[in-house]
VEXDREN-2710 file (C-alpha; in Angstrom, 1 decimal):
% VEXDREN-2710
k/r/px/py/pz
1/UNK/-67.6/-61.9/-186.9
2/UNK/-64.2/-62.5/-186.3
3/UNK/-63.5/-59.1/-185.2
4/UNK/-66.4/-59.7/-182.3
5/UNK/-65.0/-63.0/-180.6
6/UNK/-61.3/-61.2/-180.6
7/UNK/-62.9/-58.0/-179.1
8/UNK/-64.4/-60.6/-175.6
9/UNK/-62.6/-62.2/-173.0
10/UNK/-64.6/-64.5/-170.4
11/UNK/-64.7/-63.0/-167.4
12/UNK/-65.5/-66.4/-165.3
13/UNK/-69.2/-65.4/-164.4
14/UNK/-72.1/-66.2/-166.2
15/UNK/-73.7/-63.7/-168.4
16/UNK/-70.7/-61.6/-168.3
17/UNK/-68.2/-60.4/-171.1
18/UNK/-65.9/-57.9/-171.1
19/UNK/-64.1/-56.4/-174.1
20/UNK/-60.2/-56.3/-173.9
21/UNK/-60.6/-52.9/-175.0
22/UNK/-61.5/-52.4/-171.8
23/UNK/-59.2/-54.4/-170.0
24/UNK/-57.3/-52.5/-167.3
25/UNK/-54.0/-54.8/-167.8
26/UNK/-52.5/-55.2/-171.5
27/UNK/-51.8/-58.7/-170.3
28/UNK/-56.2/-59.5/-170.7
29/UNK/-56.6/-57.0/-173.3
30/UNK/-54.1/-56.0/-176.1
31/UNK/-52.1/-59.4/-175.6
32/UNK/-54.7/-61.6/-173.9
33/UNK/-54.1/-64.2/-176.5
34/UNK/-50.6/-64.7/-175.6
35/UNK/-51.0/-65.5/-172.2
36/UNK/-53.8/-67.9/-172.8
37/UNK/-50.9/-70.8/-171.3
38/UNK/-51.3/-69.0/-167.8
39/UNK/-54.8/-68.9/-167.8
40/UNK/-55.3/-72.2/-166.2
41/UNK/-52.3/-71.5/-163.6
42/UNK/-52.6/-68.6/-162.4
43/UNK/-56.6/-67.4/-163.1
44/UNK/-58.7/-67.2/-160.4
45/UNK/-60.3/-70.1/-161.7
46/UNK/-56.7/-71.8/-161.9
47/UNK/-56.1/-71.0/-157.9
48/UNK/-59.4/-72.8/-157.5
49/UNK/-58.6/-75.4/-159.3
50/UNK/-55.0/-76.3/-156.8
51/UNK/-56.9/-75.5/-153.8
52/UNK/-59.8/-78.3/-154.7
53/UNK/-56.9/-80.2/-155.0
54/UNK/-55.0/-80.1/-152.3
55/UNK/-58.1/-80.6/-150.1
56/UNK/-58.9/-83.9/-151.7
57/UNK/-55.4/-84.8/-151.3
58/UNK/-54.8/-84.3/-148.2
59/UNK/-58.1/-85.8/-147.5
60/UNK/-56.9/-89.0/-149.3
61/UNK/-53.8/-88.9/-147.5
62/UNK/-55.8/-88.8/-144.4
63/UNK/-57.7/-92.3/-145.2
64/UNK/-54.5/-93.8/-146.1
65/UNK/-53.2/-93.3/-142.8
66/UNK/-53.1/-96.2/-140.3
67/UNK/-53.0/-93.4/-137.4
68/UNK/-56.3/-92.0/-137.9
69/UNK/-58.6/-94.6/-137.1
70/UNK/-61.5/-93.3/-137.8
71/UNK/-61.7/-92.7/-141.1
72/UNK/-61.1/-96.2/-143.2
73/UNK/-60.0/-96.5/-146.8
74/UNK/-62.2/-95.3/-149.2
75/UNK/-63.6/-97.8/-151.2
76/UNK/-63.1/-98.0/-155.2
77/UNK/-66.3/-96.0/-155.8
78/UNK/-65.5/-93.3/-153.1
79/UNK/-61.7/-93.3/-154.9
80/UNK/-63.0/-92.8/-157.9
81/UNK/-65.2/-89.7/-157.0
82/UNK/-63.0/-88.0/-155.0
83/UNK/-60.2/-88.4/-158.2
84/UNK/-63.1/-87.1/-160.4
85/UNK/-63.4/-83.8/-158.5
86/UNK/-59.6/-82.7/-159.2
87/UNK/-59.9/-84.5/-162.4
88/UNK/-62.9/-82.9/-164.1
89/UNK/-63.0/-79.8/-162.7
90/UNK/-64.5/-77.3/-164.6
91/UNK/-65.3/-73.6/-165.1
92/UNK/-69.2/-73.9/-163.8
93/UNK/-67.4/-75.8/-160.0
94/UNK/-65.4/-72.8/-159.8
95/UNK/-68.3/-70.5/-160.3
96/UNK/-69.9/-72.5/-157.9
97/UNK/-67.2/-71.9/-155.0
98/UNK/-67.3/-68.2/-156.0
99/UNK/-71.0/-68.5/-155.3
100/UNK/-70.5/-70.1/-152.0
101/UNK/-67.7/-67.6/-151.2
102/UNK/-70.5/-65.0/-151.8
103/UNK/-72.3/-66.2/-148.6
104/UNK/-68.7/-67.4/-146.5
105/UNK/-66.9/-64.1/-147.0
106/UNK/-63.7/-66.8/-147.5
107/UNK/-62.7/-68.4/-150.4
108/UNK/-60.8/-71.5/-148.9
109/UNK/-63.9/-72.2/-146.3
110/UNK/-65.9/-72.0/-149.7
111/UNK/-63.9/-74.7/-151.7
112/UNK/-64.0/-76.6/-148.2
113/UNK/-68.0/-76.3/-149.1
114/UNK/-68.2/-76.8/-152.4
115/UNK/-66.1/-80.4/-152.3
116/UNK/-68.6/-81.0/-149.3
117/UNK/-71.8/-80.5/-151.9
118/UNK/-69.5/-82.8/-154.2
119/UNK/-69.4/-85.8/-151.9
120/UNK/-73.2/-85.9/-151.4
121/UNK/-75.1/-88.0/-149.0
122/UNK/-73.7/-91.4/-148.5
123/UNK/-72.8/-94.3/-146.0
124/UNK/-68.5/-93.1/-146.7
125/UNK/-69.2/-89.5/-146.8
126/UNK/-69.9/-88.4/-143.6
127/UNK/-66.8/-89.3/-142.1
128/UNK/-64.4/-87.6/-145.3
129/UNK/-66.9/-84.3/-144.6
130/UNK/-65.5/-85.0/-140.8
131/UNK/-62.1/-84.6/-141.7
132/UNK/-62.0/-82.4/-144.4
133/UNK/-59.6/-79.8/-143.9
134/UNK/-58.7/-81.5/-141.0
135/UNK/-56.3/-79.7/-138.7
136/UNK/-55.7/-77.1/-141.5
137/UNK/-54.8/-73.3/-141.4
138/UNK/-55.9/-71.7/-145.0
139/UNK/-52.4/-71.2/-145.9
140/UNK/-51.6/-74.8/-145.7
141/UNK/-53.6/-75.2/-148.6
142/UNK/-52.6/-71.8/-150.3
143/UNK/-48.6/-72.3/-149.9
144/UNK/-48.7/-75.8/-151.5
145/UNK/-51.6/-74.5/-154.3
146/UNK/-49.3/-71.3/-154.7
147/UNK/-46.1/-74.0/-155.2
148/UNK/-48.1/-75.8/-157.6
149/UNK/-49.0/-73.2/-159.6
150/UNK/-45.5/-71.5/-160.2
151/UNK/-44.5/-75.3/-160.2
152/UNK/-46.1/-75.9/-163.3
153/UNK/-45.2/-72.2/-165.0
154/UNK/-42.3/-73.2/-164.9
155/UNK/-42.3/-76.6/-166.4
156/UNK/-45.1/-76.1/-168.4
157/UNK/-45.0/-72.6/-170.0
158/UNK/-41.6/-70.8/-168.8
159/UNK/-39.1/-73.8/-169.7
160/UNK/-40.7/-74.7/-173.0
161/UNK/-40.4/-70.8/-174.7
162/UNK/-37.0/-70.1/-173.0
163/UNK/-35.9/-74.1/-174.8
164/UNK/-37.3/-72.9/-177.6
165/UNK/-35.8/-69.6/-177.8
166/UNK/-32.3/-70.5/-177.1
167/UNK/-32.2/-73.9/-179.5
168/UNK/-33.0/-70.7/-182.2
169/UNK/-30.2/-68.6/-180.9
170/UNK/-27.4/-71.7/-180.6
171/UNK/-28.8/-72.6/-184.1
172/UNK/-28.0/-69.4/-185.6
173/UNK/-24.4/-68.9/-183.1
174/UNK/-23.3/-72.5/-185.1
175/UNK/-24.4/-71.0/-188.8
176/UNK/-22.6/-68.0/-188.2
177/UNK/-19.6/-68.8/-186.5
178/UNK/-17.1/-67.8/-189.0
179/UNK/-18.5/-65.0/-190.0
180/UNK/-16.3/-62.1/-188.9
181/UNK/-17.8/-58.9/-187.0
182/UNK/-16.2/-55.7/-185.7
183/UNK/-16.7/-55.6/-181.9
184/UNK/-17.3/-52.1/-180.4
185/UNK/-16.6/-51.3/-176.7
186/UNK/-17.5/-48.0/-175.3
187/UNK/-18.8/-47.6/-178.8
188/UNK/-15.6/-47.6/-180.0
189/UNK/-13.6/-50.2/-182.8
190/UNK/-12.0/-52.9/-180.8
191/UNK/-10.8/-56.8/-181.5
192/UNK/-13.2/-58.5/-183.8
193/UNK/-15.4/-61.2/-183.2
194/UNK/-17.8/-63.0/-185.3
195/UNK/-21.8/-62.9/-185.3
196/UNK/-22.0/-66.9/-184.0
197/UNK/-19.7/-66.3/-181.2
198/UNK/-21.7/-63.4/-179.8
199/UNK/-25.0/-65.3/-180.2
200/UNK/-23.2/-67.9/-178.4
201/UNK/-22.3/-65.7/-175.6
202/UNK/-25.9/-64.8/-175.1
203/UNK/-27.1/-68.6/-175.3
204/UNK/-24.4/-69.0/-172.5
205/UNK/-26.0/-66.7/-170.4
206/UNK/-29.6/-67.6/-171.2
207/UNK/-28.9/-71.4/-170.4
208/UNK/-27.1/-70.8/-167.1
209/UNK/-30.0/-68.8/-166.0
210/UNK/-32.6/-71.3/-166.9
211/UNK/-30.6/-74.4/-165.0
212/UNK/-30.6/-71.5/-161.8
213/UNK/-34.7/-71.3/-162.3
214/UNK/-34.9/-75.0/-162.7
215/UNK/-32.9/-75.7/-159.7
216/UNK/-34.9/-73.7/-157.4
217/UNK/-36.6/-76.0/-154.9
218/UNK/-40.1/-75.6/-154.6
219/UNK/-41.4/-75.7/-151.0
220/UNK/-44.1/-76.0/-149.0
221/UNK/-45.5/-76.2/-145.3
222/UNK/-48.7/-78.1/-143.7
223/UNK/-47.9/-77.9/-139.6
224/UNK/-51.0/-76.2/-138.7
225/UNK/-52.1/-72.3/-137.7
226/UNK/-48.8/-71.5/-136.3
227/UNK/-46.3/-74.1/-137.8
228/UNK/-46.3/-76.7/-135.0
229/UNK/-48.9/-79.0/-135.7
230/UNK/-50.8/-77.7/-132.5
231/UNK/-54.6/-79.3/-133.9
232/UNK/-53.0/-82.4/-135.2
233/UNK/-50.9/-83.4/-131.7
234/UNK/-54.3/-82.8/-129.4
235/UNK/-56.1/-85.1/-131.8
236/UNK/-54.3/-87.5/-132.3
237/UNK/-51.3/-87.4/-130.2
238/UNK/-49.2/-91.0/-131.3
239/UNK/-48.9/-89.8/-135.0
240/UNK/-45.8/-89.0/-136.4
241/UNK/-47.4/-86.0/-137.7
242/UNK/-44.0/-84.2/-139.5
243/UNK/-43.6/-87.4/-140.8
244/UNK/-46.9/-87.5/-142.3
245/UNK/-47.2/-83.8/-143.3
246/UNK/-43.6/-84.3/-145.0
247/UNK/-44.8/-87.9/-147.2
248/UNK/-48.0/-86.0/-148.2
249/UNK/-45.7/-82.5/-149.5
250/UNK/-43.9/-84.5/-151.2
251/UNK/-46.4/-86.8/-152.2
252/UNK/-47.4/-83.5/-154.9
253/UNK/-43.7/-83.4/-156.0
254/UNK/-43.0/-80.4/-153.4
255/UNK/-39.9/-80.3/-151.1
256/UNK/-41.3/-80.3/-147.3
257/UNK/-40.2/-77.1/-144.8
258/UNK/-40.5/-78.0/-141.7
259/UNK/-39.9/-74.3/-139.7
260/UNK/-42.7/-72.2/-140.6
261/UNK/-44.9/-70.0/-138.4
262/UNK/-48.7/-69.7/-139.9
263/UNK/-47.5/-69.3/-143.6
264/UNK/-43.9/-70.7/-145.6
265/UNK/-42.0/-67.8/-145.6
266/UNK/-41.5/-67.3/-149.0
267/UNK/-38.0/-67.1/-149.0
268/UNK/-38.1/-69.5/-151.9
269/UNK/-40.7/-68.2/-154.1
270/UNK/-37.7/-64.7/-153.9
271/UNK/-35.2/-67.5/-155.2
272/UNK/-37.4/-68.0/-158.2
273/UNK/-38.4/-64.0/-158.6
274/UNK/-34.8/-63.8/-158.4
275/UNK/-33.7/-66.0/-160.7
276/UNK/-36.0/-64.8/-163.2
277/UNK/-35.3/-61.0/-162.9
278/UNK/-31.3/-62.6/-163.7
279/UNK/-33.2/-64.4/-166.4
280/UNK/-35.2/-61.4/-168.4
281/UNK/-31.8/-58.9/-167.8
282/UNK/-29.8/-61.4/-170.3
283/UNK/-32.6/-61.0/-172.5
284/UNK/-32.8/-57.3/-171.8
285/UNK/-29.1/-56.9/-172.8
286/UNK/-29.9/-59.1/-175.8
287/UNK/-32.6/-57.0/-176.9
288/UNK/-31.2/-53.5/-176.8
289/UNK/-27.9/-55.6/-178.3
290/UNK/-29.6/-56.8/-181.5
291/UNK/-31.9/-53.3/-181.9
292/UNK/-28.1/-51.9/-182.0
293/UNK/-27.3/-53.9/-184.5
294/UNK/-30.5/-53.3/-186.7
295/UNK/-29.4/-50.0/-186.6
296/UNK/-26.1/-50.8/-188.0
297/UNK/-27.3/-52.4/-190.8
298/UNK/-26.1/-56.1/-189.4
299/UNK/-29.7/-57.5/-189.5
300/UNK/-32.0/-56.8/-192.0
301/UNK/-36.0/-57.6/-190.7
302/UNK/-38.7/-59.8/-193.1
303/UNK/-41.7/-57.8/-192.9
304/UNK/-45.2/-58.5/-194.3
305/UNK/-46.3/-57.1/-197.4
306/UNK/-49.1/-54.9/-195.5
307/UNK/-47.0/-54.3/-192.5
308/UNK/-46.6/-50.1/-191.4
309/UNK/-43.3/-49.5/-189.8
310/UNK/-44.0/-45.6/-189.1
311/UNK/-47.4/-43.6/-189.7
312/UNK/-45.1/-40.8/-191.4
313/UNK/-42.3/-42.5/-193.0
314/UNK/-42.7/-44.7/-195.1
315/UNK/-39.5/-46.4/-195.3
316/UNK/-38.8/-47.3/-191.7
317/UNK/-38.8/-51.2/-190.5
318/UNK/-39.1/-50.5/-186.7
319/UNK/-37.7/-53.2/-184.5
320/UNK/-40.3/-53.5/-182.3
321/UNK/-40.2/-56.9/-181.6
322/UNK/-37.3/-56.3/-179.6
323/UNK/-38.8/-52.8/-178.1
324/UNK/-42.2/-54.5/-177.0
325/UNK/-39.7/-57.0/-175.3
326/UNK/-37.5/-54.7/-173.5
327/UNK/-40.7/-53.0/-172.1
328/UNK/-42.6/-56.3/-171.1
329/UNK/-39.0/-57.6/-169.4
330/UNK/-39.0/-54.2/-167.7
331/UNK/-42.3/-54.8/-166.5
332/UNK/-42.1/-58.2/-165.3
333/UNK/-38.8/-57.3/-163.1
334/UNK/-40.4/-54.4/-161.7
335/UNK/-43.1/-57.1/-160.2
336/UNK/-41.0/-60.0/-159.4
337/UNK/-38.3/-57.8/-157.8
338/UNK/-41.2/-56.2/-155.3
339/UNK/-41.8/-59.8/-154.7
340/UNK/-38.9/-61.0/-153.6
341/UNK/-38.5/-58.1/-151.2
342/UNK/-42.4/-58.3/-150.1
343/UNK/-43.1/-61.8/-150.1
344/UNK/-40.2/-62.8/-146.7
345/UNK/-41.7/-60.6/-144.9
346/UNK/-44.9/-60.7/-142.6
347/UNK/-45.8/-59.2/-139.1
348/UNK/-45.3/-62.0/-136.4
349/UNK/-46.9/-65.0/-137.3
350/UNK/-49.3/-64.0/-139.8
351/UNK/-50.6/-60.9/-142.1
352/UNK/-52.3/-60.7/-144.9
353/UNK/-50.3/-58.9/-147.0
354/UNK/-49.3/-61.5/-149.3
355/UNK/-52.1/-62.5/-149.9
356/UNK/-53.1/-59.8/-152.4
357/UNK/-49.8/-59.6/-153.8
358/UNK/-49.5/-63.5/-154.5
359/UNK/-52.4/-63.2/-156.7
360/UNK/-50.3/-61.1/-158.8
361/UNK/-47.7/-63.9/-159.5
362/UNK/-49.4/-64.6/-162.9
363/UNK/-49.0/-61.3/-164.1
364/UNK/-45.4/-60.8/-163.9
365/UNK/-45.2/-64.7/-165.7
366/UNK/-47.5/-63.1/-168.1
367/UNK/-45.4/-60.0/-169.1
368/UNK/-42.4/-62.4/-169.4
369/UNK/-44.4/-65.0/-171.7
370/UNK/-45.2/-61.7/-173.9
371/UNK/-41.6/-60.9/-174.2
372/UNK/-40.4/-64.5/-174.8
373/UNK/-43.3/-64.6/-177.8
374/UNK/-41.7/-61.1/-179.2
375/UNK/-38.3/-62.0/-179.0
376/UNK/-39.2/-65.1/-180.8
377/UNK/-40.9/-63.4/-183.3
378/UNK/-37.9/-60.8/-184.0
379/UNK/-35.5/-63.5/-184.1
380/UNK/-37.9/-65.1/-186.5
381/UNK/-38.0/-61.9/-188.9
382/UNK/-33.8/-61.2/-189.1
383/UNK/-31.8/-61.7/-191.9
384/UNK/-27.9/-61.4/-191.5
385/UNK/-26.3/-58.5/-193.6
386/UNK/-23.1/-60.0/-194.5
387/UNK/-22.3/-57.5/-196.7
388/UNK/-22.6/-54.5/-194.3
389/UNK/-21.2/-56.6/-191.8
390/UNK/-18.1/-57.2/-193.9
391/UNK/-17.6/-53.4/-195.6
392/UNK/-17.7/-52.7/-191.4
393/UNK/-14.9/-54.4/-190.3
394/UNK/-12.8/-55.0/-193.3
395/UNK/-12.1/-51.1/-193.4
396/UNK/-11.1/-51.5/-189.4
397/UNK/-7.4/-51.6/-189.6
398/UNK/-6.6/-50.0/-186.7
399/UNK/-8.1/-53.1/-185.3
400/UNK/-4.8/-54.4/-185.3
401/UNK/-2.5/-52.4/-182.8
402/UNK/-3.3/-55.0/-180.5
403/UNK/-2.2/-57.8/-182.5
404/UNK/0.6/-56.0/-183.6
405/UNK/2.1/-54.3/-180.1
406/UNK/1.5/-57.8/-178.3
407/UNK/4.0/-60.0/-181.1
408/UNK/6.0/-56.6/-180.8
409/UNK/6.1/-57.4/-176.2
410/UNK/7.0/-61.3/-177.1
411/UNK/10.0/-60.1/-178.8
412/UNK/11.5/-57.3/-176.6
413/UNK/11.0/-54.3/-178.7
414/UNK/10.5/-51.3/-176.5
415/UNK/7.5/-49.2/-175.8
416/UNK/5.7/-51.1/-177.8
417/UNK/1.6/-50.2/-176.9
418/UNK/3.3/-46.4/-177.1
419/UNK/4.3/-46.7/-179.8
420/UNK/0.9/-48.6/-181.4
421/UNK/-1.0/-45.8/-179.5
422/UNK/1.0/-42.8/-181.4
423/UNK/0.3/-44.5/-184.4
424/UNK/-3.4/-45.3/-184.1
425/UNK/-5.1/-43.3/-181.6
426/UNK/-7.5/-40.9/-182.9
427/UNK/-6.4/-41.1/-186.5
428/UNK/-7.6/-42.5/-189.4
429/UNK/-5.1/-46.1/-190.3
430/UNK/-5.6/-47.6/-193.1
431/UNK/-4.1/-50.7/-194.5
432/UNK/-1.1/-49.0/-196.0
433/UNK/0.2/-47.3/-192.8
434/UNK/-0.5/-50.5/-190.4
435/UNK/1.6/-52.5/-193.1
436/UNK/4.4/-49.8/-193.4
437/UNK/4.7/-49.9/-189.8
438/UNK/5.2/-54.0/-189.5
439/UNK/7.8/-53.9/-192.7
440/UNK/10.3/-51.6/-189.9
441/UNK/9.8/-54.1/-186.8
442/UNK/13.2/-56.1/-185.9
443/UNK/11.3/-59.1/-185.4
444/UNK/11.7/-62.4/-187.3
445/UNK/10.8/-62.2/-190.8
446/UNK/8.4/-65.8/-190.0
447/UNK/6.6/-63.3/-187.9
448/UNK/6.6/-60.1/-189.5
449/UNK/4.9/-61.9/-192.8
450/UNK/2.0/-63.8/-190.8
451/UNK/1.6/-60.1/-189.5
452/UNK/1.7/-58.5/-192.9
453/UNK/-0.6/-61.1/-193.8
454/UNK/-3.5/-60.7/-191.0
455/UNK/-6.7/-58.8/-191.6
456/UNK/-9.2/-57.1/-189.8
457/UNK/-11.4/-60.3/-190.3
458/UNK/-9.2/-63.1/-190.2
459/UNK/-8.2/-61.2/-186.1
460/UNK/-11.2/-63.4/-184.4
461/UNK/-8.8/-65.8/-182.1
462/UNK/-10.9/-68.5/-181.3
463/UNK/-14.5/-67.2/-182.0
464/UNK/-15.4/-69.1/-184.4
465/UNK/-14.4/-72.5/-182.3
466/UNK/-16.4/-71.3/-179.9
467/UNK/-19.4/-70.5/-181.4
468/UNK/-19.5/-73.9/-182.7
469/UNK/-19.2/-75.6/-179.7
470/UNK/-21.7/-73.8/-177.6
END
């Protein structure tokens, strides 16, 4: 039984289900249940939704204006039904508009019928029926439904996981900030670190990007067919109607642009690709970072009792957690970065190319919310090897040619990293050599013994402060 519900998806018509198994995207079949967030954002069903809304807004914000004489303030009753057709919207209303569309050939005309059927027959409707979609292109009610919706992804979906995954990784930077860890650059030994400090680095990153998505003004436009309110100043010519186009934008928590042609140009919705693409390569890096590591032996990973890590060998523990969310990252960035470079740019006033490709903005979220909920999962499953950690960089004495050659600069002696490099450079130094090599330095004998005294793991500056503070 249970098997049977997993293995259907509603499609959003009656009498129809599909299998996921037969899903053409991975997003609505293998991970359809970790999308289901998105479903009400960015689902056919979910652009419905924001386009009933914005026409009953907009209607509303037409009775509320002094200007427009001829339709008065709704009454309390009228109030109340046009709230209840944003507020109880439901799955059968937006099979209805799809029914209507059927017959239109245009989805917003439908929705302009559908909240038509709503209103009914009445002494206050006929005059909202007058002016609904009143002075409207389609894409003034598309750009601000289109805002909404990647509005809300990202307060309501996008913000929440990256919180969630970041408070796990500053959690983890802070319990192992002390805990020393050879660094490797170009693959090589270099200066060590510790564990928390390079989590912390990553949080860094992570929680710069996400004030950069936050920050990115949502906007939107409602001037008319070409951007210049052409409808609204023959009507009704004494209305401040930027001023009124502006309250109502922002009246839905949007930020007004006032220089549009037929649709908003997009150029902000490629600030928010943008800024995610920046968002998901820090993860990326973080990802192929920690698999690294796995294979190092740093991280061990929990695994359930029945869990298969390879179909021929049975001792592997695959991390793939962190390979499912290198690929799903990978995928979202190849969307949002077509996009961004898609989405600015239209022939003249209006084509219709974004139209299609808009629809798609739910899919690159979706690939990123499947990423966020596999990194999540992998972080969940690591254990730190401390042991393998430490046999790592305790037996990493050449480590120390830096530390040495730089006290060796502060006190004049003479060819100092040349010397260090004869010394260390692609030869084995152990503890016994480095230490030989400090007893002959004419330095002071304070600072030859706090030399002779450092280690590989007590060389980590100020990582540990650091990784504590993030």
């Amino acid at each position: 039984m249970i098997r049977a519900l997993r293995a259907q998806v509603y499609t959003g018509f009656p009498n129809m289900k599909v299998s996921t198994l037969r899903a053409l995207s991975p997003a609505d079949g293998r991970y359809a249940d970790k999308v289901n967030g998105l479903r009400d954002i960015f689902s056919e069903y979910g652009l419905i939704r924001h386009r009933v809304l914005v026409e009953i807004r907009w209607l509303q914000c037409l009775a509320d204006e002094a200007d427009v004489g001829e339709l008065s303030p709704p009454s309390s009753v009228m109030k109340s039904l046009l709230n209840s057709i944003v507020d109880d919207f439901s799955l059968d209303d937006a099979e209805r508009v799809k029914d209507i569309e059927a017959t239109t050939n245009h989805d917003v005309k439908a929705v302009e019928y559908f909240i038509r059927e709503k209103l009914g027959d009445g002494p206050e409707t006929q005059p909202l029926k007058d002016f609904l979609h009143f002075s409207c292109t389609s894409e003034d009610i598309n750009n601000l439904s289109y805002a909404l919706m990647l509005r809300a992804a990202r307060s309501d979906v996008l913000g929440p996981q990256m919180r969630q995954l970041r408070n796990k990784l500053t959690g983890m930077a802070r319990e192992h900030s002390g805990l020393p860890m050879l660094s490797r650059t170009h693959g090589q030994t270099a200066s060590p670190t510790t564990l928390g400090k390079e989590l912390a680095n990553v949080v860094a990153r992570l929680e710069r990007c996400e004030t950069q998505l936050a920050g990115v003004k949502i906007l939107g436009k409602f001037n008319g067919a070409v951007g210049n309110y052409n409808a609204h100043v023959v009507a009704y010519p004494d209305a401040d109607w930027p001023a009124i186009s502006h309250r109502f934008i922002e009246s839905l928590g949007l930020h007004p642009n006032p220089y549009t042609t037929q649709i908003e140009p997009h150029d902000w919705t490629a600030e928010y690709c943008h800024a995610l693409i920046r968002y998901n390569t820090v993860l990326i890096d973080f990802a192929r970072d920690v698999w690294g590591y796995i294979s190092l032996g740093y991280f061990k990973q929990r695994v359930a009792k029945d869990e298969v890590g390879s179909s021929t060998m049975p001792h592997k523990v695959n991390p793939i957690d962190f390979e499912n969310a290198e690929g799903n990252l990978g995928m979202a960035n190849a969307l949002l970065a077509f996009f961004a470079e898609k989405l600015p740019v239209s022939r003249w006033q209006r084509d219709l190319t974004d139209s299609t490709v808009q629809r798609n903005l739910g899919v690159a979220t979706g690939y990123l919310v499947i990423a966020l909920q596999s990194l999540q999962k992998g972080v969940g499953k690591l254990t730190v090897n401390k042991e393998a950690i430490h046999a790592d960089v305790s037996e990493a004495w050449e480590v120390l040619a830096e530390a040495v050659q730089t006290v060796m600069r502060r006190y004049g002696i003479e060819n100092p990293y040349e010397k260090l490099k004869a010394l260390t450079r692609g030869q084995a130094v152990n503890k016994e050599i480095l230490l030989e090599f400090i007893g002959t330095l004419d330095i002071p004998e304070a600072e030859k013994a706090r030399l002779l005294e450092l280690t590989p793991e007590t060389y980590i500056g100020l990582a540990d402060r650091q990784a504590r503070d993030i």
